[in-house]
DSSP file (Angstrom, degrees, kcal/mol; ACC not computed):
  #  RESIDUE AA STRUCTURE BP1 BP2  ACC     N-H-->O    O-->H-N    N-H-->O    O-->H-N    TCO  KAPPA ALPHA  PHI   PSI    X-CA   Y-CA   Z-CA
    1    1 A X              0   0    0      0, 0.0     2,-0.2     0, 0.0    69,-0.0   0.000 360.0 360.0 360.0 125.1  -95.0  -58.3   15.5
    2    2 A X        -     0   0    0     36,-0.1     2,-0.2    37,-0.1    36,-0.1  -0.783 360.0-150.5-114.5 175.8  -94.2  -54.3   15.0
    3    3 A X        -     0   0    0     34,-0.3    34,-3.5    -2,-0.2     2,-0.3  -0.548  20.4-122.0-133.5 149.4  -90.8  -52.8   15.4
    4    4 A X  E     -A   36   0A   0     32,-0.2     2,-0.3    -2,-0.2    32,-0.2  -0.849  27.1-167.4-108.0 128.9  -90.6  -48.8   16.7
    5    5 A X  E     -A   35   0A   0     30,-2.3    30,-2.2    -2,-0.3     2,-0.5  -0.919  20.9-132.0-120.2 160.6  -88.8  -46.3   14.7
    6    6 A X        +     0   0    0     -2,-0.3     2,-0.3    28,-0.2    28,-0.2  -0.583  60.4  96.9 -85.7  78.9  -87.8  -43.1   15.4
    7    7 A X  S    S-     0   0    0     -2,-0.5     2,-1.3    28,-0.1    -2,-0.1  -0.758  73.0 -57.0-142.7 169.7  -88.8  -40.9   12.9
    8    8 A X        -     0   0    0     -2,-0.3     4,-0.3     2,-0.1     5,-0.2  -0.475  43.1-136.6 -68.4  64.8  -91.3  -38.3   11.6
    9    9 A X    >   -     0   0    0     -2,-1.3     3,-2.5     2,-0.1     4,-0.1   0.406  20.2-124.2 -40.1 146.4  -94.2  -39.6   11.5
   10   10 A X  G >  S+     0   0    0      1,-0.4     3,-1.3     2,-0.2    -1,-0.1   0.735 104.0  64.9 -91.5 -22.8  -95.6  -38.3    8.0
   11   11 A X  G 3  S+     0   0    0      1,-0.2    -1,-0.4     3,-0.1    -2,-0.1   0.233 100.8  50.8 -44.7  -3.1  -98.6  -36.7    9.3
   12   12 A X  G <  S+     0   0    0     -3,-2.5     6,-0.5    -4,-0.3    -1,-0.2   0.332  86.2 112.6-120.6  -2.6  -96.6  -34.0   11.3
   13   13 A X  S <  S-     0   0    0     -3,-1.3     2,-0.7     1,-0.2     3,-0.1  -0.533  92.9  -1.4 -65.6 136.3  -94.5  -33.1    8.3
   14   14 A X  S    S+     0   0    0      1,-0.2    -1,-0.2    -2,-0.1    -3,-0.1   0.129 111.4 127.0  88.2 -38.2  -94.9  -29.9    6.9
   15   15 A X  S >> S-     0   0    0     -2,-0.7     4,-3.5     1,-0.1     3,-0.9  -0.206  74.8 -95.3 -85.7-174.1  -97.8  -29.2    9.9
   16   16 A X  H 3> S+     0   0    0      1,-0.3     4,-2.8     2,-0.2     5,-0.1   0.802 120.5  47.5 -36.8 -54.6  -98.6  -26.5   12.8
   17   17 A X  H 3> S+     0   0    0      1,-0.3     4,-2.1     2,-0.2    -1,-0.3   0.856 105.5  48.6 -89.7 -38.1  -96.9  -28.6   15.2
   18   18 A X  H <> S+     0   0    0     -3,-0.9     4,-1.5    -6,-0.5     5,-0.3   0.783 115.6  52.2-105.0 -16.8  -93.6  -29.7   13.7
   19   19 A X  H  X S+     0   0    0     -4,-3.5     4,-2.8     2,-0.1     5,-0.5   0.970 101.8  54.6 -58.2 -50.5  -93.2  -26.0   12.8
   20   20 A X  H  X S+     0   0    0     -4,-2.8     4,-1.3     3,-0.2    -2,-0.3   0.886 110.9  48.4 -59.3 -35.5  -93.8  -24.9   16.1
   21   21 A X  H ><>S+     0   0    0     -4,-2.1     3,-0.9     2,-0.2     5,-0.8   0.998 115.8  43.2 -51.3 -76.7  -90.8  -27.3   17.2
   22   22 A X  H ><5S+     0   0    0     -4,-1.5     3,-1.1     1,-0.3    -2,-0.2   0.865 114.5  46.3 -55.6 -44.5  -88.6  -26.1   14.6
   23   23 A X  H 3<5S+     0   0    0     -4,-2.8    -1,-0.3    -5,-0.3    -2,-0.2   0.946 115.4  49.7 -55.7 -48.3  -89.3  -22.0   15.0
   24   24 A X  T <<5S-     0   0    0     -4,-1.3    -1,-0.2    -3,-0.9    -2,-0.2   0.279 101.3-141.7-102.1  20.7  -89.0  -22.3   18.8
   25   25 A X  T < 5 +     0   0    0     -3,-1.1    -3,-0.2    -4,-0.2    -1,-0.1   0.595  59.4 131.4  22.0  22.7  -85.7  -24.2   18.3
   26   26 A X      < -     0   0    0     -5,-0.8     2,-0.4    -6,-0.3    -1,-0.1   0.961  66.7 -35.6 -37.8 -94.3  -86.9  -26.6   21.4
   27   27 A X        -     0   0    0     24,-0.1    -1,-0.2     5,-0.0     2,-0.2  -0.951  56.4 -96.9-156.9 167.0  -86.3  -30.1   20.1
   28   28 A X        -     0   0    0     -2,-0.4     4,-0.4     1,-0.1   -10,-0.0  -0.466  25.1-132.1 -81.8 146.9  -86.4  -32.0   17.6
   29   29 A X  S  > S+     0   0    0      1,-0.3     4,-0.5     2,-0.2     3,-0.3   0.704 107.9  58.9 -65.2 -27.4  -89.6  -34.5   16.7
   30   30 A X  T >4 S+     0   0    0      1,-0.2     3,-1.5     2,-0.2    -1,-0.3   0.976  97.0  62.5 -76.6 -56.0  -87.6  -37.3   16.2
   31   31 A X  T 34 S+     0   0    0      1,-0.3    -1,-0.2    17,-0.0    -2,-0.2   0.792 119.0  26.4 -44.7 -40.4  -86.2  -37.1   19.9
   32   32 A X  T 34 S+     0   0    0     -4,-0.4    17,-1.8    -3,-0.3     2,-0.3   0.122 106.6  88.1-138.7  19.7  -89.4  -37.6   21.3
   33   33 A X    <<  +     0   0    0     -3,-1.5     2,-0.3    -4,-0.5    15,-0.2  -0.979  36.9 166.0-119.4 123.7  -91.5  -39.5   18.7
   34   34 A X        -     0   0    0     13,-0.5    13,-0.9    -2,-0.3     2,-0.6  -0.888  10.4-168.6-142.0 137.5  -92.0  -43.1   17.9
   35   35 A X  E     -AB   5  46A   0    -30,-2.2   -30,-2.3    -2,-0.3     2,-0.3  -0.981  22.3-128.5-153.1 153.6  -94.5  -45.2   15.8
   36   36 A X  E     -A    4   0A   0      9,-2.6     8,-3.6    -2,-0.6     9,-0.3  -0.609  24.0-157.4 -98.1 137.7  -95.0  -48.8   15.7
   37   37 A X  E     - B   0  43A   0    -34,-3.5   -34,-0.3    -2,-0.3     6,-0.2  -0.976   4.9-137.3-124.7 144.2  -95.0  -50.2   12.5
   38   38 A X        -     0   0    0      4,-2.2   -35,-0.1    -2,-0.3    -1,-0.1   0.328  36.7 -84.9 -66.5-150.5  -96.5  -53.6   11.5
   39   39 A X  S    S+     0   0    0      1,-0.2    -1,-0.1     2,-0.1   -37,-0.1   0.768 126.5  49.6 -70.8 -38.6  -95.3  -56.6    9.1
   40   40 A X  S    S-     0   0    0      1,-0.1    -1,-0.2     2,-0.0    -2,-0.1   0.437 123.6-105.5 -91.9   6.1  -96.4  -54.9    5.9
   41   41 A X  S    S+     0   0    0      1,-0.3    -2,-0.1     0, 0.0    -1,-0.1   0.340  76.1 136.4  84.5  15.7  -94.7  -51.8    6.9
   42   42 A X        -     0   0    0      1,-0.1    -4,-2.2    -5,-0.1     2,-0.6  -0.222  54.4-103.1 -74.6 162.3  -97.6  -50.1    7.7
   43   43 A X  E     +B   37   0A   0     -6,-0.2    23,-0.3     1,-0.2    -6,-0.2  -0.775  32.9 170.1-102.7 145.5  -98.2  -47.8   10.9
   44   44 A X  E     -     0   0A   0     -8,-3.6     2,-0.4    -2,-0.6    23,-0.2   0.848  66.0  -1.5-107.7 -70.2 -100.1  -48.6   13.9
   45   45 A X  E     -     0   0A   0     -9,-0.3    -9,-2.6    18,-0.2     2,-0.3  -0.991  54.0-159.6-133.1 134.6  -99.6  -46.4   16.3
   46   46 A X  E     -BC  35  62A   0     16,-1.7    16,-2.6    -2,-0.4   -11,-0.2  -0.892  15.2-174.6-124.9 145.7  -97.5  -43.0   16.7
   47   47 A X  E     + C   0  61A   0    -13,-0.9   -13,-0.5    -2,-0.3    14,-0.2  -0.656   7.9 169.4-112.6  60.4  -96.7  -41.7   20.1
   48   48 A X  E     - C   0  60A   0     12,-0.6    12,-1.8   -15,-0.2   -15,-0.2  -0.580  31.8-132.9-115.2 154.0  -95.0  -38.4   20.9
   49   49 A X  E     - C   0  59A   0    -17,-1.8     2,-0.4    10,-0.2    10,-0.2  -0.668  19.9-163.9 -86.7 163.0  -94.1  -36.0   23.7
   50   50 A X        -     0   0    0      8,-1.0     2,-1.2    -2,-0.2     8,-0.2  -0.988  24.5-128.1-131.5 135.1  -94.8  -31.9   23.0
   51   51 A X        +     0   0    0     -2,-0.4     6,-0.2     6,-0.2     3,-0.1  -0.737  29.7 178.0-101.0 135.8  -93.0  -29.8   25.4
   52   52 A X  S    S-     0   0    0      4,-1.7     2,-0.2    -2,-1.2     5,-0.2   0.644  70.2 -38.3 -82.8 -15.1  -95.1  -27.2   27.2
   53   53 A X  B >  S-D   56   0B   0      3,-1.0     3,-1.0     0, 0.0     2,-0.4  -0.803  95.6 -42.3 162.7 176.3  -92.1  -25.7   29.6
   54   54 A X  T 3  S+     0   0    0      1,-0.3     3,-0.1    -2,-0.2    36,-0.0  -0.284 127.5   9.5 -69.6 115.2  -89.5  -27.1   31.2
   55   55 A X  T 3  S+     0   0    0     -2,-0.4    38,-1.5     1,-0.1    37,-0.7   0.253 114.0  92.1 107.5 -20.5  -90.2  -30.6   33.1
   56   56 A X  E <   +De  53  93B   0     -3,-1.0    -4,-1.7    35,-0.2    -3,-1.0  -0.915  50.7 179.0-135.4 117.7  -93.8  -30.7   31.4
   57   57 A X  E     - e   0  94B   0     36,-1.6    38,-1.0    -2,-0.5     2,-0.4  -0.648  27.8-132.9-112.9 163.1  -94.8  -32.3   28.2
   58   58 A X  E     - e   0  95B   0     -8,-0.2    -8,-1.0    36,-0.2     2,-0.5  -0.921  28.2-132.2-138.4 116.6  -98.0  -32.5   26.6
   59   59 A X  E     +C   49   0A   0     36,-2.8     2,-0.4    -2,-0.4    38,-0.3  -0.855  29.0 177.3 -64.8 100.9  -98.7  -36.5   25.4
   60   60 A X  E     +C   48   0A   0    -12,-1.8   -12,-0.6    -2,-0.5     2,-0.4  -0.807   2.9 170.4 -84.3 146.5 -100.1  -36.9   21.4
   61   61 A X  E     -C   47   0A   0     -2,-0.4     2,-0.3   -14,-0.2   -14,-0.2  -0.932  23.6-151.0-163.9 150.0 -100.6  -39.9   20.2
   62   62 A X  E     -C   46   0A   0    -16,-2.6   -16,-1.7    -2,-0.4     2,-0.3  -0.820  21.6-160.4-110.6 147.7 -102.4  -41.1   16.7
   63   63 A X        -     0   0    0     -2,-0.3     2,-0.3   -18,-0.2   -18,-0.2  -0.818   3.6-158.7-131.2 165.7 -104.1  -44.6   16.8
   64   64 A X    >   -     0   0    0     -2,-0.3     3,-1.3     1,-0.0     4,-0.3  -0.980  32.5-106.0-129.0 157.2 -105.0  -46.9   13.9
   65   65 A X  T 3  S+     0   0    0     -2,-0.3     3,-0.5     1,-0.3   -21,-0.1   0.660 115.5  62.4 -24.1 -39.8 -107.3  -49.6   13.2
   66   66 A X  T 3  S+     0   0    0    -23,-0.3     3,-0.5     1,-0.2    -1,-0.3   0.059  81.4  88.5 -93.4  24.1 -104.6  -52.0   13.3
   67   67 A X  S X  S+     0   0    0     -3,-1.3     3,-1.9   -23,-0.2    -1,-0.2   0.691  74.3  62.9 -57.0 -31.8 -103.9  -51.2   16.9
   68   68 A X  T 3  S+     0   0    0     -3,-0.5     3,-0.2    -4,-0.3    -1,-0.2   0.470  96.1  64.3 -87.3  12.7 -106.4  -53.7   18.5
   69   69 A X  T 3  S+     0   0    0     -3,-0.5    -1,-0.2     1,-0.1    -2,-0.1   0.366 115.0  30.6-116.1  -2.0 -103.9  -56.4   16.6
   70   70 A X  S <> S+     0   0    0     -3,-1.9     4,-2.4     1,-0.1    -1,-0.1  -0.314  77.0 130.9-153.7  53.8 -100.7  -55.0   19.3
   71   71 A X  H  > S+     0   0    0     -3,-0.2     4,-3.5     1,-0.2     5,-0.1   0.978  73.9  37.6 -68.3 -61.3 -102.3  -54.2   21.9
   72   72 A X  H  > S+     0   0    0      2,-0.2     4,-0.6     1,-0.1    -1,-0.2   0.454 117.8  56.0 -81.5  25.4 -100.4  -55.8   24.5
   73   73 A X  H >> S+     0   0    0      3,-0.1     3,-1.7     2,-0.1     4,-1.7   0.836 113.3  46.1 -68.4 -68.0  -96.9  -54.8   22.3
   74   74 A X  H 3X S+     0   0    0     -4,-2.4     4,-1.6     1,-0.3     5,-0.2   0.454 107.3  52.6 -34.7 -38.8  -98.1  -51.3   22.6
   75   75 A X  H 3X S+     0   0    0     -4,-3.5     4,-1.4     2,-0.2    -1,-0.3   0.922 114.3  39.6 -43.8 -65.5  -98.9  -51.2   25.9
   76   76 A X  H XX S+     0   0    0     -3,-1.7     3,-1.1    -4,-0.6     4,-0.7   0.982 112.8  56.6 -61.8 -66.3  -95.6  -52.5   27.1
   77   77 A X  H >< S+     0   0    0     -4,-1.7     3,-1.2     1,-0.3    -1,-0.2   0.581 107.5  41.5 -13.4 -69.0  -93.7  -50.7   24.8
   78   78 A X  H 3X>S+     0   0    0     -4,-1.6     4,-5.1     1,-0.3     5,-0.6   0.733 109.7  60.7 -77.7 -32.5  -94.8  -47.0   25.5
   79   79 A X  H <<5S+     0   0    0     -4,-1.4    -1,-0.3    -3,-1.1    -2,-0.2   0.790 103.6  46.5 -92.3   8.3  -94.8  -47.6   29.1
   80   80 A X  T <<5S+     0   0    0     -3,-1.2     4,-0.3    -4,-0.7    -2,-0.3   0.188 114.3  55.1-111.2  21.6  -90.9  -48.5   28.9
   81   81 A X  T  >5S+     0   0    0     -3,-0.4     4,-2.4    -5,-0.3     5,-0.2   0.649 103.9  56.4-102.7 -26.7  -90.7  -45.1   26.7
   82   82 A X  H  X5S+     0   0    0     -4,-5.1     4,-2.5     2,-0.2     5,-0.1   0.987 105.8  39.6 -71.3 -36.3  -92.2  -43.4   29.2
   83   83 A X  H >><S+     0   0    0     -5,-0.6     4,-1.0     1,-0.2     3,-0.8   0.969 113.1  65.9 -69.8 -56.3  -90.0  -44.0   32.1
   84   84 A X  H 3> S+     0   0    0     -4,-0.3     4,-2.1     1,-0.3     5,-0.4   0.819 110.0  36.9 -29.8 -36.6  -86.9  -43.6   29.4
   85   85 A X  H 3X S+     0   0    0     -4,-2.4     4,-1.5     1,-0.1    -1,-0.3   0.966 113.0  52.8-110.7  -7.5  -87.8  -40.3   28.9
   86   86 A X  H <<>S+     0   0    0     -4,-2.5     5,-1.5    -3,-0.8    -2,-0.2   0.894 120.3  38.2 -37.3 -60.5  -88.8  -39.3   32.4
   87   87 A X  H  <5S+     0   0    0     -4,-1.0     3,-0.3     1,-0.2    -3,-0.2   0.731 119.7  42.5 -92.1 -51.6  -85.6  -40.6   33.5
   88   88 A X  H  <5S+     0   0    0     -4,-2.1    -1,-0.2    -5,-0.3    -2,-0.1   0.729 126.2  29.8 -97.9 -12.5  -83.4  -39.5   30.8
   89   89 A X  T  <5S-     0   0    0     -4,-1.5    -1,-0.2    -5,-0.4    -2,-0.2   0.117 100.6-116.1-123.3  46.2  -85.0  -35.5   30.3
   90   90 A X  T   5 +     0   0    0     -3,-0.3     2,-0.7     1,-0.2    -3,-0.2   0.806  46.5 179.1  -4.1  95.6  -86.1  -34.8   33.8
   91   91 A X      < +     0   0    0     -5,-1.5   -35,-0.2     1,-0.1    -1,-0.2  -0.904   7.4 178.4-108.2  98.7  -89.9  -34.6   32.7
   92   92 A X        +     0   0    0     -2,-0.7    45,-9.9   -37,-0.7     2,-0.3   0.877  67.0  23.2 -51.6 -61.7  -92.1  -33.9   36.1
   93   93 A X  E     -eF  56 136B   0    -38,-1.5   -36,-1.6    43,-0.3     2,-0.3  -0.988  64.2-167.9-132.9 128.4  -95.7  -33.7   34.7
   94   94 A X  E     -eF  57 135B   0     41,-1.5    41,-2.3    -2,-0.3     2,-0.4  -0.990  16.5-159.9-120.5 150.0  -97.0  -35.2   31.4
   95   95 A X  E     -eF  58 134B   0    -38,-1.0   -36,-2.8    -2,-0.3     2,-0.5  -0.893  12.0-165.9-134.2 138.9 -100.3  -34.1   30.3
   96   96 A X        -     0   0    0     37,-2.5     2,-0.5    -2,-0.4    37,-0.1  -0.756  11.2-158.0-136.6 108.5 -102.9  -35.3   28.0
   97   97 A X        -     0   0    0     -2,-0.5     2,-0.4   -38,-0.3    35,-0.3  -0.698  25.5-175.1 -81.2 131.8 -105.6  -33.7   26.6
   98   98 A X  B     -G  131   0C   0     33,-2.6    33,-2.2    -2,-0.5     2,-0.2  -0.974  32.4-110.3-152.3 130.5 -108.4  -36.4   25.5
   99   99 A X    >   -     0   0    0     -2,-0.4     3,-3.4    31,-0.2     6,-0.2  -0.020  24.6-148.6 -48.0 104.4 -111.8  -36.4   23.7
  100  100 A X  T 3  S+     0   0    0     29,-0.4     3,-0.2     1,-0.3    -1,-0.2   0.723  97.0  62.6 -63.2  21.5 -114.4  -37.2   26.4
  101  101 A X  T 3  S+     0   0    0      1,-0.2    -1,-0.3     3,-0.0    -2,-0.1   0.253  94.6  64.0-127.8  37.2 -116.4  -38.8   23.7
  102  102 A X    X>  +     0   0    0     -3,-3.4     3,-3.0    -4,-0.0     2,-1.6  -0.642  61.4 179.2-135.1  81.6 -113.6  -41.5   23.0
  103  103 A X  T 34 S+     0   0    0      1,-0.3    -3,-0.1     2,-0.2    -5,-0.0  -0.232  74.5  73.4 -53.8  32.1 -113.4  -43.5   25.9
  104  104 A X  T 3> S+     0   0    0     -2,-1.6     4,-0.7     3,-0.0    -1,-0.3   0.239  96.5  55.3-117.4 -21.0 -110.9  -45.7   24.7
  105  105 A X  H X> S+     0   0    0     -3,-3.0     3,-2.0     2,-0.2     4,-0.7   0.924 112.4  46.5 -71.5 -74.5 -108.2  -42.2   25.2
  106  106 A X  H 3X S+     0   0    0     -4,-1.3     4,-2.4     1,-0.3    -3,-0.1   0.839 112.8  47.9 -50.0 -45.9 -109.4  -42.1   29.0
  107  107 A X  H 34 S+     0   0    0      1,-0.2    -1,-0.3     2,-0.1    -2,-0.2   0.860 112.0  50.4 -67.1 -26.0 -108.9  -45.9   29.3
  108  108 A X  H XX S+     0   0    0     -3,-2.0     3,-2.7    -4,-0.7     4,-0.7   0.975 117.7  36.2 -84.8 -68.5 -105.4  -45.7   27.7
  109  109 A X  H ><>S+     0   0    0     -4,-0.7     5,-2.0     1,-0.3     3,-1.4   0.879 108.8  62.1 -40.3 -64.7 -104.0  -42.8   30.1
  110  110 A X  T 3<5S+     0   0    0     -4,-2.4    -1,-0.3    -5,-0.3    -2,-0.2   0.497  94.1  57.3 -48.9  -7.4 -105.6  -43.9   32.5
  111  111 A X  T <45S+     0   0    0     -3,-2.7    -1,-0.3     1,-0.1    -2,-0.2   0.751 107.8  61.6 -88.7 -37.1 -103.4  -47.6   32.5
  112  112 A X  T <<5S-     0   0    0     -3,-1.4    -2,-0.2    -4,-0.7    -3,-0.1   0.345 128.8 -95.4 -65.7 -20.4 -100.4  -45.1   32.8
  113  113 A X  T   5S+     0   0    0     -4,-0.4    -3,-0.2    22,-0.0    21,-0.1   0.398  71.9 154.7 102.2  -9.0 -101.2  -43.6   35.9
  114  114 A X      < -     0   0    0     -5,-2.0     2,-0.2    -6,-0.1    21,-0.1   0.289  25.3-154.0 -17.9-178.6 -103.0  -40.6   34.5
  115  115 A X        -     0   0    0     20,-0.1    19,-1.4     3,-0.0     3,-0.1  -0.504  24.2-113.2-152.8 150.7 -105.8  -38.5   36.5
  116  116 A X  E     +H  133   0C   0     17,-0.2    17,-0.2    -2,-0.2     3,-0.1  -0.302  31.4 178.2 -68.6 151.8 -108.3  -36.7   35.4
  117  117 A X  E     -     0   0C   0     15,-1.5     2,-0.2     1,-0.4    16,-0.1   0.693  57.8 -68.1-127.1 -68.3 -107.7  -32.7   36.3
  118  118 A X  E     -H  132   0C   0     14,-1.3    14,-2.1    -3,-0.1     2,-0.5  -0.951  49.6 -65.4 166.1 170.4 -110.8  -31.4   34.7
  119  119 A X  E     -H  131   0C   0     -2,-0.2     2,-1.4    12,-0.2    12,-0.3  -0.807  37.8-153.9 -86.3 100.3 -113.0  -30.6   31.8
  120  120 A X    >   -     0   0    0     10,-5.2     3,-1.4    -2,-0.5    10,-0.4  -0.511  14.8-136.2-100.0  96.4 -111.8  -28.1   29.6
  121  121 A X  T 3  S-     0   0    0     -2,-1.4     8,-0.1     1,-0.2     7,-0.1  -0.054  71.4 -12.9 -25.9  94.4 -114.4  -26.3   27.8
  122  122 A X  T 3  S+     0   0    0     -2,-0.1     5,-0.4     4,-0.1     6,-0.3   0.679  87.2 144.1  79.5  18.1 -114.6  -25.2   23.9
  123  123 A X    <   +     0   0    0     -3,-1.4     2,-0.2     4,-0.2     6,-0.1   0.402  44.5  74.8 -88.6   6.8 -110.7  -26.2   24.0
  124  124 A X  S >  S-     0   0    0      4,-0.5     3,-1.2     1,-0.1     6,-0.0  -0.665  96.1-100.2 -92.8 159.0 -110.7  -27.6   20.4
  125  125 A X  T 3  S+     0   0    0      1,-0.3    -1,-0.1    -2,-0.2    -2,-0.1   0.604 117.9  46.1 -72.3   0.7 -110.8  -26.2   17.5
  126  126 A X  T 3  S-     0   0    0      2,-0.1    -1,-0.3     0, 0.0    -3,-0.1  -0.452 123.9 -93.6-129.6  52.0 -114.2  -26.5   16.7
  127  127 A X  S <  S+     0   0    0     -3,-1.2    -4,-0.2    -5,-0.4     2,-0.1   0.256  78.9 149.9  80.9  -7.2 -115.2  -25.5   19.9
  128  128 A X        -     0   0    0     -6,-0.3    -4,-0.5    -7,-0.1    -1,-0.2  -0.409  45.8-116.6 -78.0 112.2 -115.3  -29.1   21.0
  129  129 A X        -     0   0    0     -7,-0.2   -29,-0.4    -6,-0.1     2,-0.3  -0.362  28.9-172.8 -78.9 168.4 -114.5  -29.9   25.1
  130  130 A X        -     0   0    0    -10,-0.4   -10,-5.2   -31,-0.2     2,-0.6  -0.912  14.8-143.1-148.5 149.0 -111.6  -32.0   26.1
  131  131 A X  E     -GH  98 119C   0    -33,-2.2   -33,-2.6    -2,-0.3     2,-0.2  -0.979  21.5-128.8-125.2 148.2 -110.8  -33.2   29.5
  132  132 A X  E     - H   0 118C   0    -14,-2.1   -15,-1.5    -2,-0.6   -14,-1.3  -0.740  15.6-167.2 -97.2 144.6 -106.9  -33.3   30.9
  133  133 A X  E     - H   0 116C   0     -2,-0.2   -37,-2.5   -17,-0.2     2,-0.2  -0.734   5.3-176.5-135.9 162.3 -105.3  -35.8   32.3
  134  134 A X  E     -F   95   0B   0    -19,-1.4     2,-0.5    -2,-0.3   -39,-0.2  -0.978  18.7-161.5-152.4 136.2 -102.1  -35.5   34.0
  135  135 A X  E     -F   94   0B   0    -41,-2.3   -41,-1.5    -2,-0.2     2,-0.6  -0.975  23.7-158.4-130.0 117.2  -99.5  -38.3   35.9
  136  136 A X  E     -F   93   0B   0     -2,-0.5     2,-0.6   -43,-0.2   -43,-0.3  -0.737  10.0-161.2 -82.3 119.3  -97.1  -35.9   38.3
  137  137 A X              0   0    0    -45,-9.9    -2,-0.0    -2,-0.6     0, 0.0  -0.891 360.0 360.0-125.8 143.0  -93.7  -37.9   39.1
  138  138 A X              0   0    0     -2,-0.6    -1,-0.1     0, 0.0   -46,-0.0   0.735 360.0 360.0-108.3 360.0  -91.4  -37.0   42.0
């Protein structure tokens, strides 16, 4: 069994990204981030939106080992946050950039309604390609 918090997941404290939130006075991490936590209080999986401009968010999400143990929680879960925040912060396009050499990101997105866009070349920080996935809603 996990429970969802809302909170700041502890890995974004202090980093690149949860400055860039706070400096651009956009929104707050907590608004748009959630991670499953087990029985032992541990985290399983964190889930967040990034906004890229208005109506279009950028998908992160952090996995753990003990994921394959809430699979079908997780599943359900994320896909009634995602229509919650489609619904409730008129979000258009969400976007996901995903490592083509973890095929378990492509299967995930892809359960979501993703589709693949295209390859994007040297887009990592170590030069490393990523392909985008995108789900348009009207």
């Amino acid at each position: 069994m996990i429970h969802w918090e809302i909170c700041k997941p502890d890995y974004l404290i202090g980093t690149k990204i949860e400055a860039e939130l706070n400096s651009a006075n956009l929104i707050s991490i907590e608004k748009f981030a959630r991670t499953a936590i087990d029985e032992e209080g541990l985290p399983v999986f964190s889930i967040g939106l990034f906004p890229h401009r208005q109506g279009v968010f950028d998908v992160w999400l952090v996995t753990t080992d003990r994921m394959k143990d809430h699979t079908i929680s997780i599943i359900r879960d994320v896909r009634a946050w995602m229509v919650e925040m489609v619904e409730t912060h008129g979000i258009h396009r969400l976007q996901a950039f995903v490592d083509p050499n973890f095929p378990d990101g492509e299967r995930f997105v892809a359960h979501y309604g993703f589709e693949r866009e295209g390859l994007l070349r040297a887009y990592g920080a170590n030069r490393e390609d990523f392909v985008l996935f995108a789900r348009v809603f009207e």
